[in-house]
N, C-alpha and C positions, 0 to 999 in steps of 0.2 A: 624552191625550184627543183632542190632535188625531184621530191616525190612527185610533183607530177612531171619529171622527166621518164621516172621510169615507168606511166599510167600510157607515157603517150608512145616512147621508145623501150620496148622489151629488153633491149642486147643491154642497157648502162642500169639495169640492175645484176644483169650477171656481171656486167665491169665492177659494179659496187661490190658484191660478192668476194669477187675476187680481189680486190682492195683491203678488204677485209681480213681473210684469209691471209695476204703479205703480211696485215700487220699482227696477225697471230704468231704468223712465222718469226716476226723481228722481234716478237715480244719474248717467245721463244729461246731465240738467242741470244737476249741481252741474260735474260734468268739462268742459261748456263756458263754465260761468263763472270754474273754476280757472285752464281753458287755452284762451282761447278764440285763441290763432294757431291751435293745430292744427283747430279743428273751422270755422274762416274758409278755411284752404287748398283747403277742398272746396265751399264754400258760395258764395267771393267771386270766384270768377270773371268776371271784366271780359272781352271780346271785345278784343283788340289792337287797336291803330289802322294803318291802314295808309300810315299816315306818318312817314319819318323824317327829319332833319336830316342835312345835308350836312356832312361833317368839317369845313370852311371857318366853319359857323354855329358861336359859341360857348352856352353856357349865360348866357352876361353880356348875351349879343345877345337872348336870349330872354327873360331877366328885364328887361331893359328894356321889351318890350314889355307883360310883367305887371303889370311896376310902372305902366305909364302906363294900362293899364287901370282898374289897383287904384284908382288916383291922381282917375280921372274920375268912380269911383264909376257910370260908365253900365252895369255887369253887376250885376244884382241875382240874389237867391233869389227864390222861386218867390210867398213873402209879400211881396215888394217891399224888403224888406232889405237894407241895401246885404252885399256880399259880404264875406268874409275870405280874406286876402293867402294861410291855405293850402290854401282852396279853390281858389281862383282857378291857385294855380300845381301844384295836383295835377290839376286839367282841361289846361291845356300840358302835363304830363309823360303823362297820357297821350295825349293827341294826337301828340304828337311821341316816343310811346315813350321817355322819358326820367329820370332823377334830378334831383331838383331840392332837395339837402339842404340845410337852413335857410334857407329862401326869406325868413325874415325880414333876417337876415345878406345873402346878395345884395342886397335890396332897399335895405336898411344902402348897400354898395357901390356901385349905382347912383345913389343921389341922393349920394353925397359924391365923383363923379369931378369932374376939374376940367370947367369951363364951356366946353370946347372939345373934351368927349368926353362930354359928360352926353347926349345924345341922338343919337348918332352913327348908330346903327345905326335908329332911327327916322327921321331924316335921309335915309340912304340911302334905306329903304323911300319915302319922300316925294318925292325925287330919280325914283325909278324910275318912278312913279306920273305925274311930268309929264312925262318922258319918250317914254312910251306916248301919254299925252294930245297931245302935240305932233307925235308922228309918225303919228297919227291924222289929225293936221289940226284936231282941235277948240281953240273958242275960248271 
């Protein structure tokens, strides 16, 4: 019945058409909730950072400073929220182009180093910082 609906009425082959096409469309959107890696690999592109870490920096050097971010609660969302540990360290990995897997685990390892390496690399950072200040001349 179809076919010769649409021999005798033109417009219910463009309805079929477009019938059609919806279920393109829903076939569509079932495929990106099936898989949605593959249809994020085209969509989520991030612009690189153009920053890298020096072979010398470790990941534990960096997680230290995550952690002490994390720790101060001073980087919020956008609602005043305080942040979570793998936000906070998926913004470092890409600033600094990097992997940062199980940032909860690192963070684990930083606060159970002994008391005479728990802030080492914050430390230094601190070190450098009066350094400057003092061959400045400021008081």
């Amino acid at each position: 019945m179809c076919a010769l609906s649409k021999k005798k009425i033109p417009y219910l082959h463009l309805i079929d058409e477009a019938i059609g096409l919806l279920n393109t469309e829903i076939r569509l959107v079932e495929w990106h909730i099936k898989f949605p890696e593959q249809f994020g690999k085209h969509t989520d592109k991030k612009t690189p950072s153009p920053l890298y870490l020096t072979d010398k920096t470790t990941l534990i050097n960096i997680m230290e400073m995550v952690s002490g971010l994390f720790l101060s609660k001073d980087i919020v969302y956008q609602n005043g929220k305080p942040n979570y540990l793998v936000d906070l360290s998926k913004g470092f990995e890409w600033l600094f182009n990097i992997k940062i897997s199980d940032c909860h685990q690192k963070h684990e390892d930083v606060i159970k180093r002994k008391p005479g390496k728990l802030t080492e690399f914050l430390n230094g950072l601190a070190d450098l910082i009066r350094k400057e200040h003092d061959k400045k001349g400021y008081r």
